[in-house]
Every structure is written in structure tokens, then in C-alpha cells.
N, CA, C and O atoms as a Tinker XYZ file with bonds, in Angstrom:
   376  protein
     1  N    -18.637000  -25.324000  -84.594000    73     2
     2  CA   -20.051000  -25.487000  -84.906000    64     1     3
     3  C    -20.594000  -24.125000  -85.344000    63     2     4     5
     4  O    -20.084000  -23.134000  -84.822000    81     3
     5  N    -21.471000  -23.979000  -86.152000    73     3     6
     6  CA   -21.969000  -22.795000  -86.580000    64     5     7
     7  C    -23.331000  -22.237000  -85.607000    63     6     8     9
     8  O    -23.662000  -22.788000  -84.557000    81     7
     9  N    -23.899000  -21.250000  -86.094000    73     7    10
    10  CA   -24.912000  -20.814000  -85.492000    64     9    11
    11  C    -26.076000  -21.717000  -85.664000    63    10    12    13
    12  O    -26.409000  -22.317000  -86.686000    81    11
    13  N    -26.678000  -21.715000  -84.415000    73    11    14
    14  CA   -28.235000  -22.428000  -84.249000    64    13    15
    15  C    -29.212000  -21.418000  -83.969000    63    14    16    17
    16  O    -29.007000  -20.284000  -83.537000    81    15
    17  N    -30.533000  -22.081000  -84.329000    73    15    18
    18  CA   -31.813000  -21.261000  -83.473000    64    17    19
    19  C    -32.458000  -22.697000  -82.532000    63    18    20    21
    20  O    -32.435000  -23.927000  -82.592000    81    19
    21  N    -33.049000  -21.532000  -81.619000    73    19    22
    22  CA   -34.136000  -22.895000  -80.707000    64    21    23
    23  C    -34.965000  -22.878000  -80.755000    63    22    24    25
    24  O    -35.428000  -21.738000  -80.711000    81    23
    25  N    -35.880000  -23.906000  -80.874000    73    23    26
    26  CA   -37.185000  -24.143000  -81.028000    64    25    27
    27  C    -37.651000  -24.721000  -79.457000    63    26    28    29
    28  O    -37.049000  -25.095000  -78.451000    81    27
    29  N    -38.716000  -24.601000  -79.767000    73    27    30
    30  CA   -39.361000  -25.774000  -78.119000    64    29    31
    31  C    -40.633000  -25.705000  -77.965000    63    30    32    33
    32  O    -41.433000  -24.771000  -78.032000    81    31
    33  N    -40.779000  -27.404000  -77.631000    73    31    34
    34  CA   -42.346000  -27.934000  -77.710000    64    33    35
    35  C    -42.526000  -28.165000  -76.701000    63    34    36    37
    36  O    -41.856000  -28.632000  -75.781000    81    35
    37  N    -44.095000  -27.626000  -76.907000    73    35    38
    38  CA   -44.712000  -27.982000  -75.477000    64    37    39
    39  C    -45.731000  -29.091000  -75.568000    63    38    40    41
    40  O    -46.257000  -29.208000  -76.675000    81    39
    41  N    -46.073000  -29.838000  -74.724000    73    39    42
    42  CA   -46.850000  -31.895000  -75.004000    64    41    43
    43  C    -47.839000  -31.018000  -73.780000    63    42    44    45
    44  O    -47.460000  -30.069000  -73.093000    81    43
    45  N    -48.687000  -31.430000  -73.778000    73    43    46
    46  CA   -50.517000  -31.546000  -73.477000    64    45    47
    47  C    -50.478000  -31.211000  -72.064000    63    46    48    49
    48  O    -51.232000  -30.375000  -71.565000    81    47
    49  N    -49.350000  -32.048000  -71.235000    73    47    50
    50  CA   -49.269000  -32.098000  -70.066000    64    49    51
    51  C    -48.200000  -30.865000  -69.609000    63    50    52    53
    52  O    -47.361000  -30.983000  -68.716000    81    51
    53  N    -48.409000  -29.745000  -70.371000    73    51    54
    54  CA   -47.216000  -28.797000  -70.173000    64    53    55
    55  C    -45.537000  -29.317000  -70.177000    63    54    56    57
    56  O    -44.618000  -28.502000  -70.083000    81    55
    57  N    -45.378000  -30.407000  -70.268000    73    55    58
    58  CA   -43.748000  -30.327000  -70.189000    64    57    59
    59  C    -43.030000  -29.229000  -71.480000    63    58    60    61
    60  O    -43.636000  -28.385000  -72.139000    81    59
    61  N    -41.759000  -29.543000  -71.537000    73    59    62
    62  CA   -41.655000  -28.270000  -72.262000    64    61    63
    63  C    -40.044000  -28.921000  -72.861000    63    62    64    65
    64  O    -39.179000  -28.728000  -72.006000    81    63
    65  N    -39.697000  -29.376000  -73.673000    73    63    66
    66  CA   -38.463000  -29.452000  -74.750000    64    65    67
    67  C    -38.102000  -28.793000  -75.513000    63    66    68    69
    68  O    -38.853000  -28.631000  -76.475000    81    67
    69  N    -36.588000  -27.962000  -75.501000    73    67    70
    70  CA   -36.424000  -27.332000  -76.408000    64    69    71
    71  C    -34.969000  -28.096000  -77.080000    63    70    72    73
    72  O    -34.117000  -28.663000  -76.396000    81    71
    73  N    -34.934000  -27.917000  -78.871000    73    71    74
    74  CA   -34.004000  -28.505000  -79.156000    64    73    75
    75  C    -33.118000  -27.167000  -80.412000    63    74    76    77
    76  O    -33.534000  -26.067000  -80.776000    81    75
    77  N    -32.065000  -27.762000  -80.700000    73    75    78
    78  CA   -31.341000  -26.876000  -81.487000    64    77    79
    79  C    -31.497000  -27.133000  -82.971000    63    78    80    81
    80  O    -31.742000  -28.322000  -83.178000    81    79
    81  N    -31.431000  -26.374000  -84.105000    73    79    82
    82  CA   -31.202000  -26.435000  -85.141000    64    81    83
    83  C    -29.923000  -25.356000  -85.984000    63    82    84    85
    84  O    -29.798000  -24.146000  -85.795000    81    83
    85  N    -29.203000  -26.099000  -86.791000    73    83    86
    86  CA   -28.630000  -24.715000  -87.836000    64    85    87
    87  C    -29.378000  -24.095000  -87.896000    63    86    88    89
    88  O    -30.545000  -24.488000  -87.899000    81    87
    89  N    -28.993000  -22.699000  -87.979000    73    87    90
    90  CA   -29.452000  -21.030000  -88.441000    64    89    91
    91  C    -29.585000  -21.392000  -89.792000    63    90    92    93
    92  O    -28.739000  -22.000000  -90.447000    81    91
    93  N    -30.981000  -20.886000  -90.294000    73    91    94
    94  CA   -31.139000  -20.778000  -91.486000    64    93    95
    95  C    -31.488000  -22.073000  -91.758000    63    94    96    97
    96  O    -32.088000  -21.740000  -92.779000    81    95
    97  N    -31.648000  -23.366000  -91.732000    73    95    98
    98  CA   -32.402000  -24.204000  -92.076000    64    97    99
    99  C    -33.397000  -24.512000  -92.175000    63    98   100   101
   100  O    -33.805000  -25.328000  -93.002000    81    99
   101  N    -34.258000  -23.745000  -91.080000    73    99   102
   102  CA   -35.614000  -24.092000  -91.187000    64   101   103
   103  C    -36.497000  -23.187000  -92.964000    63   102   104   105
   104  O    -37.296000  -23.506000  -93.844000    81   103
   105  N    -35.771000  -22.172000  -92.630000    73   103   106
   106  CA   -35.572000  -21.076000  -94.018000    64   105   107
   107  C    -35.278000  -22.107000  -94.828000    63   106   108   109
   108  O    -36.220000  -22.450000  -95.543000    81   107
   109  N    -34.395000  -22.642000  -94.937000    73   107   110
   110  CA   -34.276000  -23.558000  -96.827000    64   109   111
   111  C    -35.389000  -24.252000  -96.657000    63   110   112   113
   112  O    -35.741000  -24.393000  -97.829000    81   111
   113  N    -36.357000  -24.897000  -95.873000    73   111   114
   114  CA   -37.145000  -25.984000  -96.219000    64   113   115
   115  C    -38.570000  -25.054000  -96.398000    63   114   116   117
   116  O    -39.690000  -25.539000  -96.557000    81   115
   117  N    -38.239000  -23.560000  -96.330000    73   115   118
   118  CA   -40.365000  -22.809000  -96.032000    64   117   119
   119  C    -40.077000  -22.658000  -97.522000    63   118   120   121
   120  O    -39.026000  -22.796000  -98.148000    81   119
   121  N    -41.112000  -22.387000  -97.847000    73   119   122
   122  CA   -41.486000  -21.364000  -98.718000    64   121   123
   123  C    -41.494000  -20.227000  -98.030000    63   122   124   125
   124  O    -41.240000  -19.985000  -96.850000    81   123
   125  N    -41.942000  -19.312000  -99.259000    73   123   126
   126  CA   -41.682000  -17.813000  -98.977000    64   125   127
   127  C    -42.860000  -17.804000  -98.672000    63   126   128   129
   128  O    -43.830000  -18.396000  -99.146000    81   127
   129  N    -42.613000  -16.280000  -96.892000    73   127   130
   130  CA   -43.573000  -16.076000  -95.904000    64   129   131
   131  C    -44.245000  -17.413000  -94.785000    63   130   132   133
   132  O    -44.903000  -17.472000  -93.746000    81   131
   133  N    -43.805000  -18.054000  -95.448000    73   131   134
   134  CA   -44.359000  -19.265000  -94.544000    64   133   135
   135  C    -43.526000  -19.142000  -93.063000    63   134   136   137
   136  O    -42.306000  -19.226000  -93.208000    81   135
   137  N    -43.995000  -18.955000  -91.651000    73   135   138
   138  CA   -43.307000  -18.595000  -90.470000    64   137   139
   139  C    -42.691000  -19.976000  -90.400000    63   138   140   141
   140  O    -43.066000  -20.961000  -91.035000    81   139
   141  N    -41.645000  -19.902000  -89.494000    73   139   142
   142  CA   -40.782000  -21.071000  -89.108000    64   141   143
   143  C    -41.428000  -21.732000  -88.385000    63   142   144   145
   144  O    -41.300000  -22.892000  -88.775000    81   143
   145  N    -42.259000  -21.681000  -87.282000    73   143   146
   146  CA   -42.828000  -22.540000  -86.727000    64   145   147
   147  C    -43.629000  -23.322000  -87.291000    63   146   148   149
   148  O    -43.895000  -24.343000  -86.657000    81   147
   149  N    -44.368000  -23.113000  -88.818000    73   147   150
   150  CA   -45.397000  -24.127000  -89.161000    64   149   151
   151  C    -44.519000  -24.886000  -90.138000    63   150   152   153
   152  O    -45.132000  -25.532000  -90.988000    81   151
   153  N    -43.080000  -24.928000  -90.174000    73   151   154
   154  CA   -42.719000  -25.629000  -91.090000    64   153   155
   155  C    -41.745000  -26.452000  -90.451000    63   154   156   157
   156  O    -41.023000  -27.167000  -91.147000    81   155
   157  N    -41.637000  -26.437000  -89.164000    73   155   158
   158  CA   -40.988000  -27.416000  -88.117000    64   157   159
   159  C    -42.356000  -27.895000  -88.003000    63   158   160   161
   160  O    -42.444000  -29.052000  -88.412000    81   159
   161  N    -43.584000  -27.348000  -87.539000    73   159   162
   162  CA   -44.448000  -28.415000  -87.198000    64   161   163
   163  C    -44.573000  -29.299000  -88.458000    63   162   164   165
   164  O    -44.512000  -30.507000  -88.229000    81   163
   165  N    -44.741000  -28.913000  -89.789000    73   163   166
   166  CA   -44.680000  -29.487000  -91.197000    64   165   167
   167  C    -44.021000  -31.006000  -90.728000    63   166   168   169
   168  O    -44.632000  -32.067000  -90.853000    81   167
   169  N    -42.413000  -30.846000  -90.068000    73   167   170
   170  CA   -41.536000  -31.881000  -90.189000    64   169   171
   171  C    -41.927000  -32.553000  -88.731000    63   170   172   173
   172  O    -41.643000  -33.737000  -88.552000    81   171
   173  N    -42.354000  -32.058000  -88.050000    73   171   174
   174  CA   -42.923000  -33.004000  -86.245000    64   173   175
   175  C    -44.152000  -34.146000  -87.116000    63   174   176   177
   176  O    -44.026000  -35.365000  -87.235000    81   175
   177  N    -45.412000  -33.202000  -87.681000    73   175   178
   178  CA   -46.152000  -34.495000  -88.051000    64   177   179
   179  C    -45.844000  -35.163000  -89.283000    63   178   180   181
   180  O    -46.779000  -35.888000  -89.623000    81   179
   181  N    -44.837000  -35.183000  -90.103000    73   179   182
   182  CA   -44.434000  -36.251000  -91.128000    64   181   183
   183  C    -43.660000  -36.797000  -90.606000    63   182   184   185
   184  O    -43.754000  -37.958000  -91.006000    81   183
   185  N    -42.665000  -36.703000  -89.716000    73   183   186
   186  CA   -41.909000  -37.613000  -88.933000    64   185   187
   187  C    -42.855000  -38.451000  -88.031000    63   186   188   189
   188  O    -42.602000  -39.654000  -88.102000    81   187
   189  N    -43.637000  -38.203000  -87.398000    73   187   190
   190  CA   -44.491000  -39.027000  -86.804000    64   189   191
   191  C    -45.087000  -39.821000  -87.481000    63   190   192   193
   192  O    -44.761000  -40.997000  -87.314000    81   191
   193  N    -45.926000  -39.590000  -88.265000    73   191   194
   194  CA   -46.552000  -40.370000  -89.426000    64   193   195
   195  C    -45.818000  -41.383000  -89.855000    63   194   196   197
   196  O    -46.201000  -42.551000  -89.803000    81   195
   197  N    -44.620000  -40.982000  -90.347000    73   195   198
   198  CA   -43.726000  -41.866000  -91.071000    64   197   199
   199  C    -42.773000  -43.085000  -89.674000    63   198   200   201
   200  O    -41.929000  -43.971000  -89.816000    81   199
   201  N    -43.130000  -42.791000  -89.047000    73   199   202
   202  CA   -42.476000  -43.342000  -88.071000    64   201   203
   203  C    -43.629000  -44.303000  -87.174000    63   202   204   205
   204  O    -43.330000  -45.337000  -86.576000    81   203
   205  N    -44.932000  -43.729000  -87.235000    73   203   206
   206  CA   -46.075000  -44.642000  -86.899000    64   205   207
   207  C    -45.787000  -45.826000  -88.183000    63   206   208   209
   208  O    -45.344000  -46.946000  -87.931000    81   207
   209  N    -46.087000  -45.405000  -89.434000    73   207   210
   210  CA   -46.496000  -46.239000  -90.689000    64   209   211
   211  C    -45.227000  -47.618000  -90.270000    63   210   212   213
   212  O    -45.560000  -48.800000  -90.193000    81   211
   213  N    -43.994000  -47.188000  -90.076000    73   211   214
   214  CA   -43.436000  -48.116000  -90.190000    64   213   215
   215  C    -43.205000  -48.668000  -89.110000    63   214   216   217
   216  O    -42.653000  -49.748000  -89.321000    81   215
   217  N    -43.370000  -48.441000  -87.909000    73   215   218
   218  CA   -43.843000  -49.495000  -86.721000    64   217   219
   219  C    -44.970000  -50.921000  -86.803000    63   218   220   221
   220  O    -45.027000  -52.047000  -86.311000    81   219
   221  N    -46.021000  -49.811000  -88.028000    73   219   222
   222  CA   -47.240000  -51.087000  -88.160000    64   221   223
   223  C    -47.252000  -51.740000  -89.133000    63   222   224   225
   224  O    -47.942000  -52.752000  -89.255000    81   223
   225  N    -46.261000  -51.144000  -90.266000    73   223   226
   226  CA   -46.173000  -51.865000  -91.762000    64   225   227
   227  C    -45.087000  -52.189000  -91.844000    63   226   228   229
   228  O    -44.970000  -52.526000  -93.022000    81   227
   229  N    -43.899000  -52.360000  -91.222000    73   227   230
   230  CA   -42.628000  -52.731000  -91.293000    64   229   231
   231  C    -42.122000  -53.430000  -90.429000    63   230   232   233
   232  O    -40.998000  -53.780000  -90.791000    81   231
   233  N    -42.418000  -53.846000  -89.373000    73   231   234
   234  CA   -42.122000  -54.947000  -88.100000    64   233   235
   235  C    -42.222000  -55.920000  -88.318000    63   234   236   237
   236  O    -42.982000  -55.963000  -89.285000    81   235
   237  N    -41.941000  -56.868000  -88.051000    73   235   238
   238  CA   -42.348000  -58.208000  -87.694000    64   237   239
   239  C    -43.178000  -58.424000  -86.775000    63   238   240   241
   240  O    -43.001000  -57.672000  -85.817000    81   239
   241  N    -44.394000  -59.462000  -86.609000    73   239   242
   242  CA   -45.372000  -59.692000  -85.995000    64   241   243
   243  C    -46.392000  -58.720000  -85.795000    63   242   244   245
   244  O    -46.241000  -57.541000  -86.114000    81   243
   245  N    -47.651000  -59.276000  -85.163000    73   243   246
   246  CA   -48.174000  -58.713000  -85.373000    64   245   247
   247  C    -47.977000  -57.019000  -84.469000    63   246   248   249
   248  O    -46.845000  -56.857000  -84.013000    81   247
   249  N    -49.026000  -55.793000  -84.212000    73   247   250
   250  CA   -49.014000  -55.025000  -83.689000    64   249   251
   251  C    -50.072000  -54.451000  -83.057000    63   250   252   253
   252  O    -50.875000  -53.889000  -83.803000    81   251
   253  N    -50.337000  -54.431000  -81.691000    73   251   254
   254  CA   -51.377000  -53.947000  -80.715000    64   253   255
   255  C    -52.382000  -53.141000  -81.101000    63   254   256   257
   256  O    -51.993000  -52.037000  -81.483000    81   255
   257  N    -53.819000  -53.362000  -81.138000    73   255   258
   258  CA   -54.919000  -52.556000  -82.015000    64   257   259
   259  C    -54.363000  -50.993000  -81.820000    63   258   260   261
   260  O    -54.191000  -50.154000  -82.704000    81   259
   261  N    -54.099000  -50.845000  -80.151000    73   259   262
   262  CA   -54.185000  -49.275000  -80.145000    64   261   263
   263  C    -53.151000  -48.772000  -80.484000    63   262   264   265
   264  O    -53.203000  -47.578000  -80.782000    81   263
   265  N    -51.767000  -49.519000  -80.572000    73   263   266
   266  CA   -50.590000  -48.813000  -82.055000    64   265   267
   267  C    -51.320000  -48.448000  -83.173000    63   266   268   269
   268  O    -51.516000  -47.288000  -83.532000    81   267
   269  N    -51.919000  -49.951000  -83.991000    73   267   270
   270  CA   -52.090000  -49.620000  -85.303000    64   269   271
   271  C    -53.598000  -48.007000  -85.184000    63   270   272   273
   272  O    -53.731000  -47.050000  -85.947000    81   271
   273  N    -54.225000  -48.292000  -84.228000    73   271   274
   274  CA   -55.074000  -47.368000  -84.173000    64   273   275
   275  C    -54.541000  -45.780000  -84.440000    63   274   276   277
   276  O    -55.176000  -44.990000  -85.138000    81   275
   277  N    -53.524000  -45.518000  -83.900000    73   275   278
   278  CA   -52.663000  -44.323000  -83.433000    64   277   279
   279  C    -51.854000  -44.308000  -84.915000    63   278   280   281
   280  O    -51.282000  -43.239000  -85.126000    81   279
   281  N    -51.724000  -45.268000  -85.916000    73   279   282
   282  CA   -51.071000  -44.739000  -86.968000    64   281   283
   283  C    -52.374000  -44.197000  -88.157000    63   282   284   285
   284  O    -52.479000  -43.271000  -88.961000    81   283
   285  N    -53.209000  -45.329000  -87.732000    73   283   286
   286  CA   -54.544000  -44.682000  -88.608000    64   285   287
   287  C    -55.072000  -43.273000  -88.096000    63   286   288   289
   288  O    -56.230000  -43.162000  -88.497000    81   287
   289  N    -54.771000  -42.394000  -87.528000    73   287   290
   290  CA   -55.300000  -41.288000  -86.625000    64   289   291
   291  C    -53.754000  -40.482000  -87.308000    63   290   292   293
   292  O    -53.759000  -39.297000  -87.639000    81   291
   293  N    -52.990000  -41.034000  -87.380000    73   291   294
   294  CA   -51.632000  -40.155000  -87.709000    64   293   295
   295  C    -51.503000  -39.633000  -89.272000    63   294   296   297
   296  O    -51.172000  -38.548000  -89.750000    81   295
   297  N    -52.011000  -41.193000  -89.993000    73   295   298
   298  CA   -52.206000  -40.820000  -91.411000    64   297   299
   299  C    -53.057000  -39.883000  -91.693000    63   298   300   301
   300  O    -52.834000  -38.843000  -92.313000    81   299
   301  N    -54.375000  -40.374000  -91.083000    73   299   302
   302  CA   -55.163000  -38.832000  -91.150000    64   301   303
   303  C    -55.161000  -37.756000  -91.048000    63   302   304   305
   304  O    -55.554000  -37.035000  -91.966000    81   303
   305  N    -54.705000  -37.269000  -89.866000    73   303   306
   306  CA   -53.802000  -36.077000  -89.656000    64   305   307
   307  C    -52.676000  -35.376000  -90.385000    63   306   308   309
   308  O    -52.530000  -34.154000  -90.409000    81   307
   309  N    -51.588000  -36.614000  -91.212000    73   307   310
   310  CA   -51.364000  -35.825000  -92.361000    64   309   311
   311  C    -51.940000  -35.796000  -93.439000    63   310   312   313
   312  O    -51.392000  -35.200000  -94.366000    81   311
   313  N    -53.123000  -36.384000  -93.621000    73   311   314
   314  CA   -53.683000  -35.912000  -94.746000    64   313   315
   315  C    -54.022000  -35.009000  -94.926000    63   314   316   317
   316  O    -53.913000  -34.472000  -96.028000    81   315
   317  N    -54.754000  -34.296000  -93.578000    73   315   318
   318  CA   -55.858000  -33.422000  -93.587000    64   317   319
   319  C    -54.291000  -31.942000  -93.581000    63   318   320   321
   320  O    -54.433000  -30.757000  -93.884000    81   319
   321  N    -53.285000  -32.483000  -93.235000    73   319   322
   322  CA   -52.402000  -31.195000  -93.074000    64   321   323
   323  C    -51.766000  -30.868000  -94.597000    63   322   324   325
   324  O    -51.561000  -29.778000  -95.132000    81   323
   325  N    -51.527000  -32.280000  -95.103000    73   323   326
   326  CA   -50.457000  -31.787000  -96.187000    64   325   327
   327  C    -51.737000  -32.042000  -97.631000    63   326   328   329
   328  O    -51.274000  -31.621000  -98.691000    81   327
   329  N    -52.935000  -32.538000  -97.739000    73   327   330
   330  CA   -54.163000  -32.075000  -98.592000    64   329   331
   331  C    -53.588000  -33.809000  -99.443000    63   330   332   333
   332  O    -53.823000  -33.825000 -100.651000    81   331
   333  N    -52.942000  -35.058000  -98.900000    73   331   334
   334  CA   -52.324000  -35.640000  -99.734000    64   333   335
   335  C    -52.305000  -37.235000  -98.847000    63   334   336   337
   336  O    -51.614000  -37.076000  -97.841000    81   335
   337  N    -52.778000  -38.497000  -98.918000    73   335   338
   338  CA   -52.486000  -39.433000  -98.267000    64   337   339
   339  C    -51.099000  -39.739000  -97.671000    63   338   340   341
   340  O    -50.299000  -38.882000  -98.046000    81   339
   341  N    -50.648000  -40.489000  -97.024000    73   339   342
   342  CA   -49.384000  -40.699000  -96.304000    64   341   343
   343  C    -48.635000  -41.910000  -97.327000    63   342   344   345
   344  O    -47.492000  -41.986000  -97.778000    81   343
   345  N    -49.434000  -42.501000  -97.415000    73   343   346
   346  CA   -49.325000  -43.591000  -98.793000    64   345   347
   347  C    -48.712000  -43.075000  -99.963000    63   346   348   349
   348  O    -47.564000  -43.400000 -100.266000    81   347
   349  N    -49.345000  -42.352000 -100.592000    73   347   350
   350  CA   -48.834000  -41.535000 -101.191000    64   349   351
   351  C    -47.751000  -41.173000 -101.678000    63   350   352   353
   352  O    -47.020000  -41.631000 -102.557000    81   351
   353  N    -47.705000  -39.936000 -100.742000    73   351   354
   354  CA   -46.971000  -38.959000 -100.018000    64   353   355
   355  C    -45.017000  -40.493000 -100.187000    63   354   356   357
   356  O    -43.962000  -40.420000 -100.816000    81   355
   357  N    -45.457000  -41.264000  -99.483000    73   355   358
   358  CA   -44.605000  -42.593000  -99.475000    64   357   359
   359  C    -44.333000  -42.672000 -100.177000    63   358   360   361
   360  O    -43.143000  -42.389000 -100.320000    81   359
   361  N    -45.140000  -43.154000 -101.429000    73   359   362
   362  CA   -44.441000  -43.660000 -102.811000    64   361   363
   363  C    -45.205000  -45.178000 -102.802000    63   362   364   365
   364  O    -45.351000  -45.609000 -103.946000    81   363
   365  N    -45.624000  -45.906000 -101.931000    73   363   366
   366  CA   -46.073000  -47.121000 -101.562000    64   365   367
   367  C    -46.959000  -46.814000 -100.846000    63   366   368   369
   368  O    -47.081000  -45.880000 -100.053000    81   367
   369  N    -48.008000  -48.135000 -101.308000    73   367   370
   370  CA   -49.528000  -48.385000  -99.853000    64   369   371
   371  C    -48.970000  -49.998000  -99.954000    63   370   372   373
   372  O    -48.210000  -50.593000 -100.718000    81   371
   373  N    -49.921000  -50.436000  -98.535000    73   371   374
   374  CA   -50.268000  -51.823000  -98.223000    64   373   375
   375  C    -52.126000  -51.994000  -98.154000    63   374   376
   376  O    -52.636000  -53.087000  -97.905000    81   375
């Protein structure tokens, strides 16, 4: 296995996860000067987003107000981060 760096998040309630990545990956995905940490967070809220969207637009049946609530609050959030709808951003809306 090659070299890693660690990252680690901390959730509201202080717990604390740290996980591994290849060395140098977070580097291929920044731009230049952009610190590593805002470009892992970059990939925490589009993974979320994208992972809300398709819980509420891709399931079968219906889905609990306060899911779909929590993806409408998620889309927003990447909007307001990446300046761009999630829809979008997708390639597809519903």
C-alpha cells in the first residue's frame, strides 16, 4: 500500500472520526492554494447531497417529510457552497 494522510471529523456532539486517504490525492482534486481541508469538505457536502437526492428521488415509495426535508436543506447548502444548483450540478432535475 502506498502512503496515506489522515483526515478527521468532528459531528456537533464532539465525536471524532478519523479516516485515511492516498498521499497526494486530495492535491489532484484542489486547485492551486486551495488548503486540503476545504476540498475534502468540497467532497463531504456533495457526497451528502448526492446521496440525500437519491434517497428521495430514486427509491421506491414514498419518503418521510423530514428525509425529504433534510435533502431540501442539503441541496441548498450546496448551492450556496458550490454558487450552482444540485440539479444541475447532476445533469438532471425532477
Amino acid at each position: 500500500m502506498g502512503d496515506t494522510e489522515t483526515y478527521t471529523v468532528t459531528g456537533p456532539d464532539g465525536d471524532e472520526e478519523s479516516f485515511e486517504l492516498p498521499a497526494g490525492l486530495v492535491d489532484v482534486l484542489s486547485e492551486q492554494g486551495e488548503p486540503a481541508t476545504a476540498v475534502v469538505s468540497d467532497v463531504v457536502v456533495q457526497a451528502m447531497a448526492q446521496q440525500a437526492h437519491v434517497i428521495v428521488h430514486h427509491s421506491e415509495g414514498d419518503v418521510p417529510e423530514d428525509i425529504a426535508e433534510m435533502e431540501e436543506t442539503a441541496a441548498e447548502l450546496f448551492e450556496e457552497r458550490f454558487g450552482q444548483p444540485l440539479e444541475e450540478a447532476l445533469g438532471h432535475s425532477h
